[in-house]
C-alpha positions in Angstrom: 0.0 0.0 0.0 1.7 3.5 -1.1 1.6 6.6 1.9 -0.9 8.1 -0.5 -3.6 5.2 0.3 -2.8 4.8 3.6 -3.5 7.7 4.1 -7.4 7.4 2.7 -8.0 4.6 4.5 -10.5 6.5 7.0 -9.0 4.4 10.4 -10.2 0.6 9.7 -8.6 -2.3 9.1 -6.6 -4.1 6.2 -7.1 -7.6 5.3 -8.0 -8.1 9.6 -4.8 -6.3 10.3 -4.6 -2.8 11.8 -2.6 0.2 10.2 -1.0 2.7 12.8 -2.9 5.1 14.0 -3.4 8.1 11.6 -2.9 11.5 12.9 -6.2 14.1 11.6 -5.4 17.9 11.9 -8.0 19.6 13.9 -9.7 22.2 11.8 -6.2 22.3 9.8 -2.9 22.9 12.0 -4.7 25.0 14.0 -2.3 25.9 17.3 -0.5 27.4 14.4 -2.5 28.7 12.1 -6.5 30.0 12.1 -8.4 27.7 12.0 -9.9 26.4 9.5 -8.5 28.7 7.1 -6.6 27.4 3.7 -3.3 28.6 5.4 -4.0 26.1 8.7 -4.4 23.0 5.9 -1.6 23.9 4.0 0.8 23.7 7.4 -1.2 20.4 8.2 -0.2 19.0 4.9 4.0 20.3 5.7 3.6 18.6 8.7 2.8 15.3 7.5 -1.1 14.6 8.6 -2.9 12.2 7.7 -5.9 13.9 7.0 -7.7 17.4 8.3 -11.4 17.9 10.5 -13.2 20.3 9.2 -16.4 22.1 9.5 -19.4 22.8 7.2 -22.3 25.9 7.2 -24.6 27.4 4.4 -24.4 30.8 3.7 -27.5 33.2 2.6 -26.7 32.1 -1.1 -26.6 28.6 -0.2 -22.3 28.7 -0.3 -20.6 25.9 1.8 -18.6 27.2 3.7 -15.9 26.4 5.9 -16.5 27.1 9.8 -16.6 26.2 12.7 -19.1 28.3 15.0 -22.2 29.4 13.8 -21.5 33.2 14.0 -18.3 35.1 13.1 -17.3 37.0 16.3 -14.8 34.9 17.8 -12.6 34.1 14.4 -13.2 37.1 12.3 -13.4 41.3 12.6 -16.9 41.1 11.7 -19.9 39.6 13.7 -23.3 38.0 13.4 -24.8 34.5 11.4 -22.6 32.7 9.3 -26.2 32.3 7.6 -26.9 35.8 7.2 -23.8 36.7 5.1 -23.6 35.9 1.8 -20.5 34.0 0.5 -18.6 37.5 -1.2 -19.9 39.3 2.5 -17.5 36.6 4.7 -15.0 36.9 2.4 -14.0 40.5 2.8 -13.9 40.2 6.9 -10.5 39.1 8.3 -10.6 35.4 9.9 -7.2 35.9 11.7 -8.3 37.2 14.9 -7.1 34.2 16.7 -3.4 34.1 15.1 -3.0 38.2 14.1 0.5 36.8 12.8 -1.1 36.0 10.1 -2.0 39.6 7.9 -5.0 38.5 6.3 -7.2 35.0 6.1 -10.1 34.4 4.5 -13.1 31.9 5.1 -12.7 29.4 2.1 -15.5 27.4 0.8 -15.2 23.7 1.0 -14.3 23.4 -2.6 -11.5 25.6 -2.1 -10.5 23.1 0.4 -10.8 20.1 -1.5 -8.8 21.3 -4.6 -5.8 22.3 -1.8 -5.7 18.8 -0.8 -6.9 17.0 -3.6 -3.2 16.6 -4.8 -2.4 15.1 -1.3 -3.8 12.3 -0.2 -4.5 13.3 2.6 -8.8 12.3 4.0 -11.4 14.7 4.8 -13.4 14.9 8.1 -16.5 17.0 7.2 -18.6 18.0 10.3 -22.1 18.9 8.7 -22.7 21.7 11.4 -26.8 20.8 11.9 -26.9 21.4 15.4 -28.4 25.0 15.9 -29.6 25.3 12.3 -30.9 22.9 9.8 -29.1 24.2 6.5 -31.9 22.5 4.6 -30.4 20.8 1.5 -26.8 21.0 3.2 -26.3 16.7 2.8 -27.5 17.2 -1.0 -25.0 20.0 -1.4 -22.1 18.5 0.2 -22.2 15.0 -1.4 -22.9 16.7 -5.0 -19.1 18.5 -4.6 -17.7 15.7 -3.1 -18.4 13.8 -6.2 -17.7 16.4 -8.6 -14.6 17.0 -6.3 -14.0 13.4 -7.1 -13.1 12.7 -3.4 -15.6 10.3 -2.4 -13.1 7.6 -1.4 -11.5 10.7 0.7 -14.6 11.8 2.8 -15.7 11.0 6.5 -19.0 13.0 7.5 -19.4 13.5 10.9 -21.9 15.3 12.6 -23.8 15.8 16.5 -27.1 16.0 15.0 -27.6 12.5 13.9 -30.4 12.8 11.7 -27.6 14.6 9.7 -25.8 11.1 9.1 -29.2 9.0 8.8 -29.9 11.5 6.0 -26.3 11.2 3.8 -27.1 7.3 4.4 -30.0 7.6 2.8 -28.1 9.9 0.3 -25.8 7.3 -0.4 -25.5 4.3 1.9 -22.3 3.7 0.5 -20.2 6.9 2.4 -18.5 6.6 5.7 -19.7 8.2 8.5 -19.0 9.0 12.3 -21.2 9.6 15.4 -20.0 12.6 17.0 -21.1 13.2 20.4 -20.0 14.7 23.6 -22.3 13.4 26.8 -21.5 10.0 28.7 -24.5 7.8 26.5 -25.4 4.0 27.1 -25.1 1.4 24.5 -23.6 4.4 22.2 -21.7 1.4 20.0 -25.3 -0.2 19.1 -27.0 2.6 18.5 -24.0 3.9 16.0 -24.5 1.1 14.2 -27.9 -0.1 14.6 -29.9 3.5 14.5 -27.8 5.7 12.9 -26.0 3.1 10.6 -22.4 4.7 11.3 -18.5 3.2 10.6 -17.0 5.1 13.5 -17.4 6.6 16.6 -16.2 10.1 17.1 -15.8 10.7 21.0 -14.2 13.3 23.3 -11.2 12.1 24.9 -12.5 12.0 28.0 -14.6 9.2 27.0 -11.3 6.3 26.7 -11.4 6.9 30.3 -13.7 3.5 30.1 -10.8 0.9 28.9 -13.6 -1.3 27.6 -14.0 1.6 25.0 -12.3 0.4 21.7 -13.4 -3.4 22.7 -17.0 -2.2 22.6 -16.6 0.0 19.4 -15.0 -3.2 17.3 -17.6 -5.2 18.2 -19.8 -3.6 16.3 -17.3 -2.8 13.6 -16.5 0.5 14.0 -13.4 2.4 14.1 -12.4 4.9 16.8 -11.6 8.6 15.8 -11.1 10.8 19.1 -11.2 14.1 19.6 -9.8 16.9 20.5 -5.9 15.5 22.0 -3.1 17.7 21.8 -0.8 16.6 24.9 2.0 14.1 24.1 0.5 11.8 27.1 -2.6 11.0 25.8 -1.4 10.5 21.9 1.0 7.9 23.9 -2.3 6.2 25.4 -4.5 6.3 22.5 -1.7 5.1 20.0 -1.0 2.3 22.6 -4.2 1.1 22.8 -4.7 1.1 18.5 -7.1 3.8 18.4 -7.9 4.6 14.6 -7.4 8.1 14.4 -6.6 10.9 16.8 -7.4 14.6 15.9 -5.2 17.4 17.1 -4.7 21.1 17.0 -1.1 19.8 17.0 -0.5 17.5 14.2 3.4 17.8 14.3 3.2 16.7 17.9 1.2 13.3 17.0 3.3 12.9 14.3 6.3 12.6 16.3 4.1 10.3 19.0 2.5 8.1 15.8 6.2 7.4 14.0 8.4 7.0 17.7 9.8 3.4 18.0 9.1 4.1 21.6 5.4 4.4 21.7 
């Protein structure tokens, strides 16, 4: 298998045996970089990911964009709805309010995203963000690019509103998806993959507190992509007990932990 299709293989095993844990940059590099911003993928790609998280709106003219909270304040000089704002509106405000190093950033579109890594390799978590506003149409939308984008093979959807993921099933039962979630559930495993029809769970760190975790997710066949782990100690756990994927503001960092003969 070349590095190129390793690195599309979405955390799962090959031929019943498991391929090292892939590192997933966190809304790009983003300790280094806004986040996600074209310049916080492009330093995910130098250093070496595996494959990005991102996040997914509508604008007013029906644009996917690329963001993560719903309105602009915290990331941007401008404020309000990410909805209310038409594509050519967010991309005259400045997204580099967390890292002013950086002179200007725009919000790029998730095409503009997929034709920066396109040349990689590299796979794409989409978070549909569904969880304060519907963004009706938003599944139809994203799985239309994807496949014009070519990158269906590429693509994990993930999403905390799970009707979001029963829809893009529905869609096309053949894409990969992951149940995100955040609160301690019961039987979260079955219901994945029994209600929700899912190929990964995507929990909080603080979850793998339960050391049954990753026994209960394989039996029901699904992979393990945790979230959000940027401290060398807990890449060292989660690498050592064969978690899928772990996703990091710090993708250098979990590089370092992924490739160490030590770990």
């Amino acid at each position: 298998m070349s590095e190129d299709e390793g690195r599309q293989t979405a955390g799962v095993r090959i031929c019943g045996v498991r391929m090292k844990t892939l590192v997933w940059a966190h809304r790009g590099a983003s300790a280094y970089a806004p986040e996600n911003t074209l310049e916080s993928f492009e330093k995910a790609v130098q250093m070496q990911a595996d494959g990005v998280e991102l996040d997914v709106q509508l604008t007013r003219d029906g644009a996917l964009a690329v963001a993560h909270d719903e309105r602009i304040d915290r990331m941007s000089d401008g404020q309000g709805w990410v909805k209310d704002y038409t594509l050519t509106q967010l991309k005259a405000f400045n997204f580099n309010r967390t890292h002013p190093e950086f002179p200007r950033t725009e919000m790029p579109t998730l095409q503009e995203v997929y034709e920066l890594l396109k040349p990689t390799g590299l796979t794409v978590n989409v978070e549909l963000k569904t969880g304060i506003w519907h963004y009706d149409g938003i599944e139809e939308k994203v799985l239309a690019l994807t496949a014009a984008e070519g990158m269906e093979s590429r693509v994990i959807y993930s999403s905390f509103n799970h009707h979001t993921l029963v829809r893009l099933k529905e869609l096309d039962p053949s894409v990969q998806t992951g149940v995100l979630y955040s609160d301690e559930w019961i039987g979260v495993p079955a219901y994945a993959r029994d209600t929700v029809h899912a190929d990964a769970l995507h929990p909080a760190l603080y979850h793998l507190q339960d050391p049954t975790y990753e026994e209960e997710a394989r039996k029901y066949g699904l992979a393990v992509h945790v979230w959000t782990v940027n401290e060398r100690e807990y890449m060292e756990m989660l690498v050592k007990r064969g978690i899928e994927a772990i996703i990091t503001n710090k993708p250098d960092l979990c590089r370092s932990v992924v490739d160490s003969p030590e770990v």
